[in-house]
ROLOVEX-885026 format. One record per residue (C-alpha): residue number from 1; residue in three letters; x, y, z. Coordinates in nm, 4 decimals, always signed. Layout:
REM ROLOVEX-885026
SITE    k    r        px        py        pz
SITE  NUM  ALA         X         Y         Z
...
END
This chain:
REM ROLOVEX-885026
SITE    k    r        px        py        pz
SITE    1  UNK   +0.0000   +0.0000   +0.0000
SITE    2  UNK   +0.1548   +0.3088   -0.1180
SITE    3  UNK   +0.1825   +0.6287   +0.1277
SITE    4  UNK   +0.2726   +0.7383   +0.4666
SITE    5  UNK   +0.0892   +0.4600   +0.7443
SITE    6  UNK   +0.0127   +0.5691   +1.1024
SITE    7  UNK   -0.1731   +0.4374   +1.3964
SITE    8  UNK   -0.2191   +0.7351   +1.6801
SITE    9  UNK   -0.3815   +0.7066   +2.0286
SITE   10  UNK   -0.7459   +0.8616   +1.9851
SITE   11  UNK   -0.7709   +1.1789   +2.1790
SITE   12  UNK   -0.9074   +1.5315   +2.1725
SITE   13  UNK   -0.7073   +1.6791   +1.9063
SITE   14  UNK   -0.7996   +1.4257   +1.6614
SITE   15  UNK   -1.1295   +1.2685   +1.8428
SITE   16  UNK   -1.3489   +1.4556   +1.5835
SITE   17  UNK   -1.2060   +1.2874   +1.2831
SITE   18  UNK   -1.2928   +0.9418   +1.4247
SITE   19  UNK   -1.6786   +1.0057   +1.4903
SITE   20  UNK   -1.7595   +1.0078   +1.1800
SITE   21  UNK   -1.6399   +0.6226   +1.1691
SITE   22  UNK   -1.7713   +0.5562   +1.4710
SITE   23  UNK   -2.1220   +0.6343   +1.3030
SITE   24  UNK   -2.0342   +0.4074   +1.0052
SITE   25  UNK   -1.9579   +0.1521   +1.2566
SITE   26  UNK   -2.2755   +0.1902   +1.4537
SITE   27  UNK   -2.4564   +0.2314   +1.1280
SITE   28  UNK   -2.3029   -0.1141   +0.9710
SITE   29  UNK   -2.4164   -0.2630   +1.2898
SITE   30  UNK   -2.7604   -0.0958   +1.2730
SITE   31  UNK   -2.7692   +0.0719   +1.5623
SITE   32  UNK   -3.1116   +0.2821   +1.5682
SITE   33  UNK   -3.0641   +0.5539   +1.7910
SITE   34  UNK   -2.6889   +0.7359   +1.6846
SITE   35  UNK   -2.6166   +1.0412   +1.8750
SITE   36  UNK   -2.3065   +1.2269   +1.7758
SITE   37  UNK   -2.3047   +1.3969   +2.0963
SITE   38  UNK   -2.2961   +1.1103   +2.2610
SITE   39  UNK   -2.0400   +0.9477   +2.1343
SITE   40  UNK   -1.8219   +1.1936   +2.1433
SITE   41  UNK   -1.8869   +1.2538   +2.5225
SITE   42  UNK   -1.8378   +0.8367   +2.5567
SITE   43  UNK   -1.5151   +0.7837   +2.3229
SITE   44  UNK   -1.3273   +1.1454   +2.5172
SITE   45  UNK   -1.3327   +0.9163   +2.8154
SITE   46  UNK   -1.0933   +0.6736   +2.6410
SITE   47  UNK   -0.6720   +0.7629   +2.5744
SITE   48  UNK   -0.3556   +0.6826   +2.6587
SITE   49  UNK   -0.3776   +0.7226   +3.0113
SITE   50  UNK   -0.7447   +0.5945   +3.0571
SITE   51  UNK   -0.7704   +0.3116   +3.3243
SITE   52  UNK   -1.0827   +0.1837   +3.1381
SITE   53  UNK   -0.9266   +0.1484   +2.7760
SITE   54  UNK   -0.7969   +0.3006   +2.4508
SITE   55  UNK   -0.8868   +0.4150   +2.1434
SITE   56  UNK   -0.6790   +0.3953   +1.7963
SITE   57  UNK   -0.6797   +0.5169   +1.4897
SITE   58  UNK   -0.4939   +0.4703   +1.1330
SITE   59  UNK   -0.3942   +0.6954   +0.9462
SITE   60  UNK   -0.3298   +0.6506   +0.5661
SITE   61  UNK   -0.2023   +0.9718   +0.3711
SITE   62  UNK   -0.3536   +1.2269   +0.6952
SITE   63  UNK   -0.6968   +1.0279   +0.6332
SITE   64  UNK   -0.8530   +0.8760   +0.9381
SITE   65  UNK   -0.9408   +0.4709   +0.7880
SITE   66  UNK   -0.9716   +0.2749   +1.0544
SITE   67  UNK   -1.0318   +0.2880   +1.3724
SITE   68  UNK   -1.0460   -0.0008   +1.7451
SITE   69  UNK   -1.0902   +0.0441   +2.1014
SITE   70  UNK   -0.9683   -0.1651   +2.3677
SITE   71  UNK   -1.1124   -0.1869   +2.6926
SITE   72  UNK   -1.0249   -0.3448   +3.0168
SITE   73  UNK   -1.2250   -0.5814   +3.1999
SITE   74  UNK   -1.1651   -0.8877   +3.4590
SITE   75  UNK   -1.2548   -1.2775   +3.3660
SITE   76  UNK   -1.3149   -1.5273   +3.6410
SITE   77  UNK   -1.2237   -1.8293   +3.4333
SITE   78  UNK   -0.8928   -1.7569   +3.4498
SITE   79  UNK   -0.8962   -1.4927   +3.7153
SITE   80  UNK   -0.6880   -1.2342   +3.4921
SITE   81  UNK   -0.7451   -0.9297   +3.3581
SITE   82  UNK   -0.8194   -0.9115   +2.9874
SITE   83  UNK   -0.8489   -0.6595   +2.6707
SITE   84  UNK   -1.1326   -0.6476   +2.4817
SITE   85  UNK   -1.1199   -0.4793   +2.1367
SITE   86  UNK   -1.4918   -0.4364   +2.1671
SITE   87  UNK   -1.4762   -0.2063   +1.8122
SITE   88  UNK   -1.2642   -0.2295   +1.4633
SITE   89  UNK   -1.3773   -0.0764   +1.2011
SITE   90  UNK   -1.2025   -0.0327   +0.8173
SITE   91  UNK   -1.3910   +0.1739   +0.5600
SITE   92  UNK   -1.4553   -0.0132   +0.2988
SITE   93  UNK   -1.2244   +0.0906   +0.0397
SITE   94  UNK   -0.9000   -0.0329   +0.2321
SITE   95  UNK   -1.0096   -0.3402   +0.3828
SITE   96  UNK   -0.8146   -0.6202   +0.2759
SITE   97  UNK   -0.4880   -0.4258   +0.2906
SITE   98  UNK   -0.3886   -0.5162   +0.6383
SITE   99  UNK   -0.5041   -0.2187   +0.7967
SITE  100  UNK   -0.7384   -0.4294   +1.0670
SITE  101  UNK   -0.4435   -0.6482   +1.1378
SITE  102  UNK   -0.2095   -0.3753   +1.2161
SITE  103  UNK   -0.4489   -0.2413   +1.4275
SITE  104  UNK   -0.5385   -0.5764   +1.5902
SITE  105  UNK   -0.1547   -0.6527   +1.6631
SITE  106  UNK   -0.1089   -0.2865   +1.8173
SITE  107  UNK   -0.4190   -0.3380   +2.0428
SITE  108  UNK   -0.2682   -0.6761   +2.1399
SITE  109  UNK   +0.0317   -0.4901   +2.1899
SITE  110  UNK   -0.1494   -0.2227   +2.4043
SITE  111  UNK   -0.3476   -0.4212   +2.6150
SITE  112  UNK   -0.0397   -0.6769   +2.7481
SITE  113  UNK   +0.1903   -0.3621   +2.7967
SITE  114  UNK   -0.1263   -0.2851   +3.0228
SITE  115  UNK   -0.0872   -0.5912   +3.2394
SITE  116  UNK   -0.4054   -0.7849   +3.0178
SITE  117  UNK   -0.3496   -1.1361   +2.9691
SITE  118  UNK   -0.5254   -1.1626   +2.6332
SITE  119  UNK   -0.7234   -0.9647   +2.3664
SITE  120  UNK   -1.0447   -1.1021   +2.2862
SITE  121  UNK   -1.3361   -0.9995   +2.0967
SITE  122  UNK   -1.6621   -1.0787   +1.9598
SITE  123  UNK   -1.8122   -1.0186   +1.6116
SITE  124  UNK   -2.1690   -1.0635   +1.4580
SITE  125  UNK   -2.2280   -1.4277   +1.2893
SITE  126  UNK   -2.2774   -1.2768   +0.9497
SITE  127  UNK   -1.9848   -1.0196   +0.8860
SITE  128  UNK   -1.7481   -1.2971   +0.7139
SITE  129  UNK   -1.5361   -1.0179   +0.6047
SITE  130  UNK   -1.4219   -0.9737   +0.9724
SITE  131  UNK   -1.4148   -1.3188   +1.0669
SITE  132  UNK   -1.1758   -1.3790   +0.7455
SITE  133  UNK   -0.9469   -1.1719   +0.9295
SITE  134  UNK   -0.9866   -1.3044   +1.2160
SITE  135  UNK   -0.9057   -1.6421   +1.0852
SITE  136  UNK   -0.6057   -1.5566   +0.9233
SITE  137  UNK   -0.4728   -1.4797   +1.2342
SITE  138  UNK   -0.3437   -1.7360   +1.5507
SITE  139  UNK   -0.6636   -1.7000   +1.7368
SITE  140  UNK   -0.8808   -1.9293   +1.9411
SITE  141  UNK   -1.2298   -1.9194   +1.8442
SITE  142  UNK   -1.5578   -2.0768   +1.9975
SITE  143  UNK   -1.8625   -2.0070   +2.0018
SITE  144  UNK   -2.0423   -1.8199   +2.2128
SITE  145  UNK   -2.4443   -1.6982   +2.2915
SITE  146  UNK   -2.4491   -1.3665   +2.3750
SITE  147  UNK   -2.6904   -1.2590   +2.5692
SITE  148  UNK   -2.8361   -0.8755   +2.6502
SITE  149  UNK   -3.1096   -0.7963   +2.9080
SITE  150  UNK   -3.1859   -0.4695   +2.7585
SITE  151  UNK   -3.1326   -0.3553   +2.4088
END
């Protein structure tokens, strides 16, 4: 891939570039209620030097193409801490160019340099272009039921 490639910590210099892929995101996983506001008000809470997690984003030629977030949480079947990448999103004209695994390996990266003992995530069971990624990578995968209480 031809041009200058950069992944950045998401913060509030450069926050407003990513919301408009987080609505893509939210948007490709037809979400019915997108507030700009509040997104921005959630994803400010998220940096370098957040407790609760990190945002990324990638940079190709100055553009904003990608984006992830990483945040912490605790599992009790192995009584560790863990990273969750719990968002990765490519726009569409780039996937395929190893954009998502860059940013994958940097939030592995991130979240063991944190203390996490893994980075795991979830995705839908009909995006196959994710989970072709995800495949192509050394990953465990089961499956899982995920459950929500309130929508």
């Amino acid at each position: 891939m031809a041009g200058r490639l950069l992944i950045e910590f998401v913060n509030e210099g450069n926050l407003n570039e990513v919301l408009p892929l987080i609505r893509a995101y939210q948007e490709f996983y037809e979400v019915s209620d997108i507030d700009d506001g509040r997104n921005e008000s959630f994803f400010s809470q998220f940096g370098e030097k957040s407790p609760f997690g990190c945002q990324f984003l990638y940079r190709i030629d100055g553009r904003v193409v990608a984006f992830a977030t990483v945040y912490f949480t605790f599992t009790s079947t192995i009584a560790q801490k863990v990273g969750v990448m719990n968002d990765l999103y490519v726009v569409p004209e780039v996937r395929g160019k190893g954009v998502g695994k860059a940013l994958i390996n940097y939030c592995l990266d991130y979240a063991l340099s944190k203390g996490a003992f893994r980075l795991q995530w979830v995705t839908a069971m009909d995006n196959h272009v994710a989970q072709k990624l995800y495949d192509s990578l050394k990953t465990n995968k089961k499956p899982w039921l995920f459950y929500s209480y309130k929508n």
